[in-house]
Backbone bond lengths (Angstrom), bond angles and torsions (degrees), N, CA, C in turn:
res aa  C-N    CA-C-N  psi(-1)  N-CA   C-N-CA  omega(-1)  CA-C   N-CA-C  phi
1 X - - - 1.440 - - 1.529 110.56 -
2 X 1.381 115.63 -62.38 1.540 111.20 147.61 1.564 124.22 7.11
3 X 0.951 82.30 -93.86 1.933 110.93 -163.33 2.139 103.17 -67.72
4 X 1.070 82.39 -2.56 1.699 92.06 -179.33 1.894 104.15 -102.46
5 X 1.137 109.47 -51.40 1.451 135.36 158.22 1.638 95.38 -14.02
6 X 2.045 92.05 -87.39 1.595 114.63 -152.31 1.764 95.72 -88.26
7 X 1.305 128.24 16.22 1.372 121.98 157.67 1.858 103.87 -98.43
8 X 1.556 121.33 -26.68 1.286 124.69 -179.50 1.543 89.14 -68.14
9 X 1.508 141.88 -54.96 1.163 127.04 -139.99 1.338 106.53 -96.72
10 X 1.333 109.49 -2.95 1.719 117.46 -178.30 1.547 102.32 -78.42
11 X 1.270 110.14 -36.69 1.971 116.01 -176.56 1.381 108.62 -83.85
12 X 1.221 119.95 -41.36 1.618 135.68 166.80 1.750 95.50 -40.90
13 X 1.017 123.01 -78.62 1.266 137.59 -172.16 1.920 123.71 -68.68
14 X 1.504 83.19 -24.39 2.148 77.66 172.83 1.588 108.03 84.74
15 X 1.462 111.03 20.57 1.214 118.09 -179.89 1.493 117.79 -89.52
16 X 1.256 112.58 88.19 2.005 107.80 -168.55 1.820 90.00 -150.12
17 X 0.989 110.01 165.14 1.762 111.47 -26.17 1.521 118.58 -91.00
18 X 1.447 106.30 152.78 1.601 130.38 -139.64 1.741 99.28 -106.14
19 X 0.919 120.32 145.79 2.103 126.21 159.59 1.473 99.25 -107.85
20 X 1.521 88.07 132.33 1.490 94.68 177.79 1.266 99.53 -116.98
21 X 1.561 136.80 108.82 1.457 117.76 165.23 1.455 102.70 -104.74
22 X 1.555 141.16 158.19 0.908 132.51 116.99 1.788 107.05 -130.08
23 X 1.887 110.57 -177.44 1.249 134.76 -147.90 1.598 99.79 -80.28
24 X 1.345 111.61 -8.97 1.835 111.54 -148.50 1.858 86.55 -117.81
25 X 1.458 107.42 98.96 1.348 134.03 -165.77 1.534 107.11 -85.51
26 X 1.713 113.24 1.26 1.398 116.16 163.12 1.549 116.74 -95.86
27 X 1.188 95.48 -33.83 1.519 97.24 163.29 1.471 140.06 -54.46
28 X 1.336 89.04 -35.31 1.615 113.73 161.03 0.987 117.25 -43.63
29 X 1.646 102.05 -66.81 1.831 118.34 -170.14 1.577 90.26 -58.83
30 X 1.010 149.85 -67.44 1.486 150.29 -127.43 1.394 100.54 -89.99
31 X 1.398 129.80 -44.68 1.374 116.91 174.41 1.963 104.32 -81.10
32 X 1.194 134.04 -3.12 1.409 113.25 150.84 1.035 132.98 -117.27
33 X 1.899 114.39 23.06 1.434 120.79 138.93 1.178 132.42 -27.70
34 X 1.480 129.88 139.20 1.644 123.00 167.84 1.570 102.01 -64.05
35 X 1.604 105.88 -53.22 1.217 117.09 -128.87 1.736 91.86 -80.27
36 X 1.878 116.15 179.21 1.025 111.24 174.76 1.843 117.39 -84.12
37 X 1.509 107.66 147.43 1.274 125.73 -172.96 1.565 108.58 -66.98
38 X 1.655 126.67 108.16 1.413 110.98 -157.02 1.884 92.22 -109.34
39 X 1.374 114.56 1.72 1.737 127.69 -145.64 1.970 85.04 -82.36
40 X 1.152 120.53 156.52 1.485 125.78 170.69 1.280 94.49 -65.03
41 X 1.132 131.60 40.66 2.082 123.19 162.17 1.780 90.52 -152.88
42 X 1.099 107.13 55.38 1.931 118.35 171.24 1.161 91.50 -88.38
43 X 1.042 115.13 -67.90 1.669 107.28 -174.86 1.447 131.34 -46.31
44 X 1.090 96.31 -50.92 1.761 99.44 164.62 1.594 147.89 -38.84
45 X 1.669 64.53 -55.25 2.038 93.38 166.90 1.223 122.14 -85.98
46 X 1.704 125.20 -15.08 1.248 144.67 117.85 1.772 118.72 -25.90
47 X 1.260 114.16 -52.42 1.341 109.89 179.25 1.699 105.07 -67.57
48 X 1.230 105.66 -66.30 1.423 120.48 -166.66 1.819 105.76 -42.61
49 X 1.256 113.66 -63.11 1.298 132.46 178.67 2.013 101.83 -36.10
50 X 1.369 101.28 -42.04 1.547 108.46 -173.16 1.371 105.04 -74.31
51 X 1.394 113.78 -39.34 1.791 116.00 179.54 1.438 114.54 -77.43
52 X 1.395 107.61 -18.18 1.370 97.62 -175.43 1.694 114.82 -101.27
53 X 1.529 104.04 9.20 1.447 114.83 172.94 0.866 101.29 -90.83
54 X 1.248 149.64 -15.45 1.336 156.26 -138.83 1.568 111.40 -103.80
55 X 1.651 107.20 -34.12 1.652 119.91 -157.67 1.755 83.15 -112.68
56 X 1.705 88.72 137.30 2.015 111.27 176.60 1.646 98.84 -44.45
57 X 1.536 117.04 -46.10 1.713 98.20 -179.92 1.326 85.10 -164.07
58 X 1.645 110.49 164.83 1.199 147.47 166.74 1.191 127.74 -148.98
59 X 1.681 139.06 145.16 1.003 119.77 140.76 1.368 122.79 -126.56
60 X 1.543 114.77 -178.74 1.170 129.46 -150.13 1.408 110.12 -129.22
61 X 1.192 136.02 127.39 1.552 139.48 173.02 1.352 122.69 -143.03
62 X 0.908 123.12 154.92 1.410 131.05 -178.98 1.916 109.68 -93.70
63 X 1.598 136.57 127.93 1.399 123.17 -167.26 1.240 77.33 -140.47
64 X 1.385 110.26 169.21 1.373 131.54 177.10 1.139 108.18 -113.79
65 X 1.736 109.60 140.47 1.618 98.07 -151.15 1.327 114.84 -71.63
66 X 1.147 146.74 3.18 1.539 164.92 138.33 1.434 87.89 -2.84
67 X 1.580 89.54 -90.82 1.924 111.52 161.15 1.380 114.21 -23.97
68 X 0.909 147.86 -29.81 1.259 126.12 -179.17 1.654 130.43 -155.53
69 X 1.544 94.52 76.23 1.683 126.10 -152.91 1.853 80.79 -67.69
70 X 1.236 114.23 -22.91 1.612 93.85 -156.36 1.934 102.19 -81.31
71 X 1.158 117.59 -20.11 0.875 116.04 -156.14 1.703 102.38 -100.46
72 X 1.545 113.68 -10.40 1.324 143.78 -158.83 1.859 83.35 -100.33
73 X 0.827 108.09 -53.61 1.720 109.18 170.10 1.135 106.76 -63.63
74 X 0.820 114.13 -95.01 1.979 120.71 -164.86 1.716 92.72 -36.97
75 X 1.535 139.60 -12.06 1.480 111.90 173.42 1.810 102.79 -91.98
76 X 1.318 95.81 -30.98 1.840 93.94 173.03 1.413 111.31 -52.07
77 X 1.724 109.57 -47.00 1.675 102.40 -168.90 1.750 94.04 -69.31
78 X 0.822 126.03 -70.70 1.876 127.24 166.98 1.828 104.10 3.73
79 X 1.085 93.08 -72.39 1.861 103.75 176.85 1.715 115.90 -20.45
80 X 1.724 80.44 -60.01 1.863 92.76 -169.52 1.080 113.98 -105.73
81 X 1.418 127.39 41.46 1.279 129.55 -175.17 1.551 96.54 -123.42
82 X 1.425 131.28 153.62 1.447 128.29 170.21 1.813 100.80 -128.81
83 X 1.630 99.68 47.00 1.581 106.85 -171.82 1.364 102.89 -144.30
84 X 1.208 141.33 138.30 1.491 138.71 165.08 1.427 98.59 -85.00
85 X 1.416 124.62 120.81 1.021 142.06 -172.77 2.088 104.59 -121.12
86 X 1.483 106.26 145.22 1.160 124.79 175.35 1.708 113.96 -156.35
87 X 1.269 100.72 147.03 1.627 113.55 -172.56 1.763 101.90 -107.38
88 X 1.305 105.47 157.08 1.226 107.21 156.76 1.573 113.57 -162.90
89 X 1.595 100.11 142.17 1.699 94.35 -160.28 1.104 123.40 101.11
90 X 1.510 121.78 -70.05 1.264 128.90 -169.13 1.551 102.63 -116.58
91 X 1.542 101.87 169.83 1.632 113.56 178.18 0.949 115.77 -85.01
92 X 1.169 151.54 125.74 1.489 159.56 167.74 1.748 99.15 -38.34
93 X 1.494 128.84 125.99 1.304 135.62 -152.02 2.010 83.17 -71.96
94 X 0.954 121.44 -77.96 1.686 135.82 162.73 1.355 114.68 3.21
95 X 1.445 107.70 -25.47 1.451 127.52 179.02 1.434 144.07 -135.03
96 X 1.732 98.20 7.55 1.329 112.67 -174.23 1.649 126.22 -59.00
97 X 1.444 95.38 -51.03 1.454 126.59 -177.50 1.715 115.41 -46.33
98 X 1.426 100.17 -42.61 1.611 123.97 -172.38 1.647 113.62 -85.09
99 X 1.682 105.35 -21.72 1.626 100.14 -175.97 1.702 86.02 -112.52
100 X 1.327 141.26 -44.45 1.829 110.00 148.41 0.654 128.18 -17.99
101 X 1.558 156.51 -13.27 1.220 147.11 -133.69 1.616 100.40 -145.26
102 X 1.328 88.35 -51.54 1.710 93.49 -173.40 1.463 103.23 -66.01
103 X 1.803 125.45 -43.23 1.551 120.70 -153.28 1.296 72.58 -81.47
104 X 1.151 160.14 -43.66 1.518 141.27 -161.80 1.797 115.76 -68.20
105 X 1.349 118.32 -9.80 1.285 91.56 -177.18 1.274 108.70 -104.35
């Protein structure tokens, strides 16, 4: 749902081209399948697949969530929030520390 979310808001917004990593290495496989998605999340990967045709380029990888504390945060704050929340511009404070770190190495 995630990665369907921040691929809708990347085309919404004109944001390309975009890296998409997340930790869930089936998801991977399924959005760079040829074939059609028959799993109870067709639709999804159906959505995503449509947003991500949409943007001049992207790519896509699979990280281990080690790899990717920022995104491992922002789903914890997600949890306890009863608000759909989005940033723009700036880094979400919850997450500053973790995307410093990464554009620096």
């Amino acid at each position: 749902m995630a990665c369907r979310a921040a691929c809708s808001l990347a085309v919404q917004y004109h944001l390309s081209p975009i890296m998409v990593e997340t930790d869930c290495q089936s998801l991977v496989y399924a959005i760079e399948s040829e074939g059609e998605e028959t799993s109870s999340l067709g639709r999804i990967i159906e959505d995503i697949n449509f947003s991500l045709g949409m943007l001049v380029g992207y790519s896509l990888r699979h990280v281990y969530r080690e790899a990717n504390m920022a995104a491992h945060n922002l789903a914890k704050l997600a949890l306890h929030s009863s608000f759909n929340l989005s940033w723009s511009g700036l880094v979400p404070p919850v997450i500053r520390s973790f995307v410093v770190s990464h554009c620096t190495l």
